[in-house]
Rosetta silent file (secondary structure, phi, psi, omega in degrees, C-alpha in Angstrom):
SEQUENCE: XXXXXXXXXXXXXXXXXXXXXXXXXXXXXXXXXXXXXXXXXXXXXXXXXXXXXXXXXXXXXXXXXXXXXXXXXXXXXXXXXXXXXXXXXXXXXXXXXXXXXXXXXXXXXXXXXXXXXXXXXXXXXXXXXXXXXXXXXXXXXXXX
SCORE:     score description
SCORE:     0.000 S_00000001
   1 L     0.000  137.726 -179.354    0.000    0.000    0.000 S_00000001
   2 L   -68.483  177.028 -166.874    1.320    3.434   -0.856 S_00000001
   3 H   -79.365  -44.362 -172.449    2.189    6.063    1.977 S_00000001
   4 H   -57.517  -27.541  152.083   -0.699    8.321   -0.043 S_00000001
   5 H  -100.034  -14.158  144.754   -3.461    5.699    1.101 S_00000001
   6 H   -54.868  -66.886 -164.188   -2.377    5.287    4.300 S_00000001
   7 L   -82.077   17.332  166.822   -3.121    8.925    5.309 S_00000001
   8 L   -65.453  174.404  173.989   -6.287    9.595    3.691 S_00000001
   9 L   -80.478  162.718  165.962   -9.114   10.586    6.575 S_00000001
  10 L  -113.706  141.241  168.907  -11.360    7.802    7.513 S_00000001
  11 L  -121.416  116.824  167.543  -14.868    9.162    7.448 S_00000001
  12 L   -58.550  172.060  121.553  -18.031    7.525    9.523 S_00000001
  13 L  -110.174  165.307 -170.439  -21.322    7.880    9.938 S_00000001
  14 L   -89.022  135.337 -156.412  -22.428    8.668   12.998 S_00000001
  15 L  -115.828  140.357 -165.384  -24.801    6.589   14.772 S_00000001
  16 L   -52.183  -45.829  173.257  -27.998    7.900   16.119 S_00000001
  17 L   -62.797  -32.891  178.577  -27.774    6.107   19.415 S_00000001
  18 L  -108.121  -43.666 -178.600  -24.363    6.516   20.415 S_00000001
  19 L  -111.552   -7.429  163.631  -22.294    9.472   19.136 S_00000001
  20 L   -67.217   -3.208  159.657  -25.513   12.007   18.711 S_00000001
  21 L   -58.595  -41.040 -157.748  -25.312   12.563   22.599 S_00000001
  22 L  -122.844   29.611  162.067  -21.596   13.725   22.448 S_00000001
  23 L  -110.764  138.620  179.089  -21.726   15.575   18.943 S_00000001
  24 L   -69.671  135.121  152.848  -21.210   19.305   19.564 S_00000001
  25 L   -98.501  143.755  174.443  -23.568   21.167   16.741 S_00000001
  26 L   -98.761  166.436 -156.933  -22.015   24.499   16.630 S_00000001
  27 H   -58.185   -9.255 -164.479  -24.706   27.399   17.062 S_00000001
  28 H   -83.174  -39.138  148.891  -25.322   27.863   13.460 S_00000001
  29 H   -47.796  -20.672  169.574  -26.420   24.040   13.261 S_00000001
  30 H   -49.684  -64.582 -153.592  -28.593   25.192   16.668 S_00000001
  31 H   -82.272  -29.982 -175.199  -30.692   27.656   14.399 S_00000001
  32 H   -61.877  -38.342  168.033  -30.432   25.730   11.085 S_00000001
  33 H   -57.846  -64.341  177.420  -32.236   22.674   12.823 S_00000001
  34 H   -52.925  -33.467 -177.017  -34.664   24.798   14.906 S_00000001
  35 H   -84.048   21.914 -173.799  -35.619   27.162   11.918 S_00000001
  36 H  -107.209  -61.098 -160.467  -36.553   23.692   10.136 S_00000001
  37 H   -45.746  -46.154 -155.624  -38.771   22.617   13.572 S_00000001
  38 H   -60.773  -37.643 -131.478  -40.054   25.683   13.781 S_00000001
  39 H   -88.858  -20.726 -164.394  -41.340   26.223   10.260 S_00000001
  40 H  -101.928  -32.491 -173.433  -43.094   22.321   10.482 S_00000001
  41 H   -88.235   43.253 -138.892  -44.701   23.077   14.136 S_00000001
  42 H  -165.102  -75.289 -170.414  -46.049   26.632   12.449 S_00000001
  43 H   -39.324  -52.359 -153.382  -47.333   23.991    9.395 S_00000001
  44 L   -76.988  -41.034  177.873  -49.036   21.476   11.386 S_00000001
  45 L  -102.171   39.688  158.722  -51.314   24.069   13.768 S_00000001
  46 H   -56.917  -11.123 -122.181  -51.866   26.176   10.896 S_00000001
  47 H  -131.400  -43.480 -156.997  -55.592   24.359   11.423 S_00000001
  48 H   -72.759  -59.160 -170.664  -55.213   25.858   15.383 S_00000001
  49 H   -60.988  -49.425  145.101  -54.000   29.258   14.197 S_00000001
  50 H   -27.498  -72.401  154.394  -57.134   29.468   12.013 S_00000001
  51 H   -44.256  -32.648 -177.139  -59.571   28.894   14.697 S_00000001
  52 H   -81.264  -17.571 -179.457  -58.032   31.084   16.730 S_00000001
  53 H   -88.586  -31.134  173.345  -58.225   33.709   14.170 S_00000001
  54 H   -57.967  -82.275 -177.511  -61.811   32.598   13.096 S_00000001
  55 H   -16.298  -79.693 -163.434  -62.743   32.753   16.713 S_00000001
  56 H   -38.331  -76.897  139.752  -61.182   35.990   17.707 S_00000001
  57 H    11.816  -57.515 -168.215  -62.655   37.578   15.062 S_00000001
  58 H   -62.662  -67.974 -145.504  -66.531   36.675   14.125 S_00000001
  59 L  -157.730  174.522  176.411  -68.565   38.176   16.575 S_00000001
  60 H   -75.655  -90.138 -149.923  -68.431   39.619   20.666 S_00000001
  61 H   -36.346  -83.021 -153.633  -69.957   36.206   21.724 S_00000001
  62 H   -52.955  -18.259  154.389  -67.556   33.830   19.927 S_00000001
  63 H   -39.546  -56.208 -173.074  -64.757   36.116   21.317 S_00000001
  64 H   -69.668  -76.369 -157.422  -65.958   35.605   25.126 S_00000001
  65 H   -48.163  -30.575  160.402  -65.715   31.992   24.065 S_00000001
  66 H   -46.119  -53.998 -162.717  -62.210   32.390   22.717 S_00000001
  67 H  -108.570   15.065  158.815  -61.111   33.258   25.844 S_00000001
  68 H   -81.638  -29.025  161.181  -62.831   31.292   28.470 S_00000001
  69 H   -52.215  -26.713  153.498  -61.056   28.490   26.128 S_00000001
  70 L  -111.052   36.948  165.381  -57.539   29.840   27.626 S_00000001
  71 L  -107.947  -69.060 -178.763  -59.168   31.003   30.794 S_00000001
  72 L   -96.364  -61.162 -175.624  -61.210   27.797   31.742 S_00000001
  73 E   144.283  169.911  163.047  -60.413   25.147   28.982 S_00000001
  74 E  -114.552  135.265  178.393  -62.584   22.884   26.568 S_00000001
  75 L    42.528 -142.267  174.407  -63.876   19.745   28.073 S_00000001
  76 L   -55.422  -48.160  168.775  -60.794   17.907   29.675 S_00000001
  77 E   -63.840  122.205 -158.940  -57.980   19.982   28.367 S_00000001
  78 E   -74.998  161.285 -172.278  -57.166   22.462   30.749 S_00000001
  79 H   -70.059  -44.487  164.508  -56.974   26.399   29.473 S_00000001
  80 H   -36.695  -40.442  177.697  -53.398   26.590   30.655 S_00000001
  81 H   -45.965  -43.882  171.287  -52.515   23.580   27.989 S_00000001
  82 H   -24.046  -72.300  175.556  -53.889   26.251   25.362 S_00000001
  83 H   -52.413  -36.322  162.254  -51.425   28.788   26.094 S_00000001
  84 H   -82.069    7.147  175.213  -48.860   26.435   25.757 S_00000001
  85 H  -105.140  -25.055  163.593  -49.377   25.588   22.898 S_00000001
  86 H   -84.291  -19.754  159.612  -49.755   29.434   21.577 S_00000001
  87 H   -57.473  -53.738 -172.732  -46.334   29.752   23.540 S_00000001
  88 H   -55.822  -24.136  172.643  -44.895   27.258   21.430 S_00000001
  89 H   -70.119  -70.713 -177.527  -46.754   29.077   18.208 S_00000001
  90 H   -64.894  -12.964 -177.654  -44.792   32.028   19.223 S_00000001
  91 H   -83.588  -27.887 -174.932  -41.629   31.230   19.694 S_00000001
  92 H   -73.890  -32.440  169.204  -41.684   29.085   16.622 S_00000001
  93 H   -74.508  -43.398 -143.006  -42.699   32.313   14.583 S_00000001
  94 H   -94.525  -25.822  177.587  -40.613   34.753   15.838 S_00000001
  95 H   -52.667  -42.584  169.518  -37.454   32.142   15.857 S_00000001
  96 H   -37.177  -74.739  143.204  -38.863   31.332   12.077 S_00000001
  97 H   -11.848 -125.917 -165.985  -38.705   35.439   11.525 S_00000001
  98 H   -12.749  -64.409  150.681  -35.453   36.160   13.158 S_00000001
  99 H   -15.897  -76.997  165.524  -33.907   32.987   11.378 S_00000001
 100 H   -58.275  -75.308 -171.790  -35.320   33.922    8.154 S_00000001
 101 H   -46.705  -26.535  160.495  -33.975   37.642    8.163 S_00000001
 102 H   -59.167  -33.691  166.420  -30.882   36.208    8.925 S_00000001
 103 H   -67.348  -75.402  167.616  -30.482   34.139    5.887 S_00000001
 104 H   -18.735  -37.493  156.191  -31.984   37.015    4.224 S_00000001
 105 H   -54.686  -68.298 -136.649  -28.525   39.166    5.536 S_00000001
 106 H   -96.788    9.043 -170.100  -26.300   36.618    4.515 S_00000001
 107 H   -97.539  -23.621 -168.956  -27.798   36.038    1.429 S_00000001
 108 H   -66.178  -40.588 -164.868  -28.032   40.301    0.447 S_00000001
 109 L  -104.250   85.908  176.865  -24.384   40.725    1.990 S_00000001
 110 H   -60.509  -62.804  176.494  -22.127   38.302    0.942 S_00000001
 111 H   -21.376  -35.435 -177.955  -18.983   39.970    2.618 S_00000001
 112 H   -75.208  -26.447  165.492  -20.643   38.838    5.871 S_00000001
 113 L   -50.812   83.928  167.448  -20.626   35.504    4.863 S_00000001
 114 L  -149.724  177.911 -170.261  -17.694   34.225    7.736 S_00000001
 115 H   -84.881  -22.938  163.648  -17.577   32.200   10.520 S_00000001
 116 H   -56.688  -51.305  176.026  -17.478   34.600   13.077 S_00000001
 117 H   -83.760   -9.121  161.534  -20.511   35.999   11.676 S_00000001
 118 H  -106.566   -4.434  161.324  -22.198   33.104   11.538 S_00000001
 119 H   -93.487    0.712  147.155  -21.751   32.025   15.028 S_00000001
 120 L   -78.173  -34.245  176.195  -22.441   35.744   16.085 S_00000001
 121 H   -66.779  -58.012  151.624  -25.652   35.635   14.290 S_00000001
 122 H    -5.383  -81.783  178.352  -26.322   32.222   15.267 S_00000001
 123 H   -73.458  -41.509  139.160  -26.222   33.135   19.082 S_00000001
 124 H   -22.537  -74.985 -168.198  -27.976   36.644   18.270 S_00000001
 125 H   -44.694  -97.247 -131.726  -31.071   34.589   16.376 S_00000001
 126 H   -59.648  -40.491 -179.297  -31.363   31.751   19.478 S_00000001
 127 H   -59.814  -51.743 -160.071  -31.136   35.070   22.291 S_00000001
 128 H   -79.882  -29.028 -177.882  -33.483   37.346   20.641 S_00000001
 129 H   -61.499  -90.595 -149.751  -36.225   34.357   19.917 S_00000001
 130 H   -27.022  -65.949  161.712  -35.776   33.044   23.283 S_00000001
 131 H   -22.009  -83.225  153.077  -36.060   36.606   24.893 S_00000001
 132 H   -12.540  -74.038  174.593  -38.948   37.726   23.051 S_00000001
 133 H   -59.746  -21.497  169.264  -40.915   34.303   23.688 S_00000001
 134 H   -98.107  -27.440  165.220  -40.426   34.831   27.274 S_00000001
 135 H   -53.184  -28.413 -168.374  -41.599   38.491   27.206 S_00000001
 136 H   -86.436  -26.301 -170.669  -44.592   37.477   25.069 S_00000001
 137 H   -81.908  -45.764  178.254  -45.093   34.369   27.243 S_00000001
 138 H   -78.535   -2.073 -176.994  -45.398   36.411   30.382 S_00000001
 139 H   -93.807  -16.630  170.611  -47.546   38.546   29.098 S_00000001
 140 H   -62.815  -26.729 -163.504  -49.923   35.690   28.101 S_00000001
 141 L  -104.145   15.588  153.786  -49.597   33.703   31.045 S_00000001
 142 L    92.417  -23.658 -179.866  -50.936   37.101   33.248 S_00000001
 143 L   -73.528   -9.860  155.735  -47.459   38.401   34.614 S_00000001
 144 L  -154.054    0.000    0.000  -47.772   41.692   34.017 S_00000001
């Protein structure tokens, strides 16, 4: 065997069970995964976000029932579950949003395109969602 095939890399794959605990994603794999989740948990209670818009919307009565559904609840699901689940709507938009304009940067400004800037960006995106969703969250949940 030549010296030049000894030293190639050996490459793996990685196995879901064992090395995805102890692989590091750097942050910019953080947002690129999450702005995929968000954009499919956005998709699927598109059906939710409708009713809720439907709701809001029609008439004074079907309002007060909007909100004794995240006051009191419907049948067995309690009104708190509601909200979490419109927490989880928001954070998934504005991380979607935040995400998206980011791309949107790096796609107008190439020059920006480095690694620095994307794990400044990265960490920027996952702060400002996060932030947000807890400002937005407390105000849903009654804290101020």
């Amino acid at each position: 065997m030549t010296e030049l095939a000894k030293k190639r890399p050996e490459f793996r794959n990685i196995n879901a069970f064992k090395d995805l605990t102890t692989y590091r994603l750097p942050p910019a794999g953080w947002v690129s995964i999450l702005h995929r989740v968000s954009g499919v948990i956005m998709f699927l209670l598109l059906p939710f976000i409708l009713w809720m818009f439907d709701t809001s919307v029609s008439s004074e009565i079907s309002f007060a029932k909007f909100k004794a559904v995240f006051n009191i609840g419907v049948g067995f699901v309690p009104g708190w579950f509601f909200k979490l689940v419109v927490l989880a709507l928001m954070w998934a938009y504005l991380h979607h949003f935040i995400a998206g304009l980011r791309h949107l940067w790096m796609d107008v400004s190439h020059d920006a395109v480095s690694k620095e800037f994307g794990k400044s960006s990265a960490v920027v995106t996952l702060v400002l969602s996060i932030a947000l969703t807890l400002v937005l969250g407390a105000k849903l949940f009654g804290l101020y």
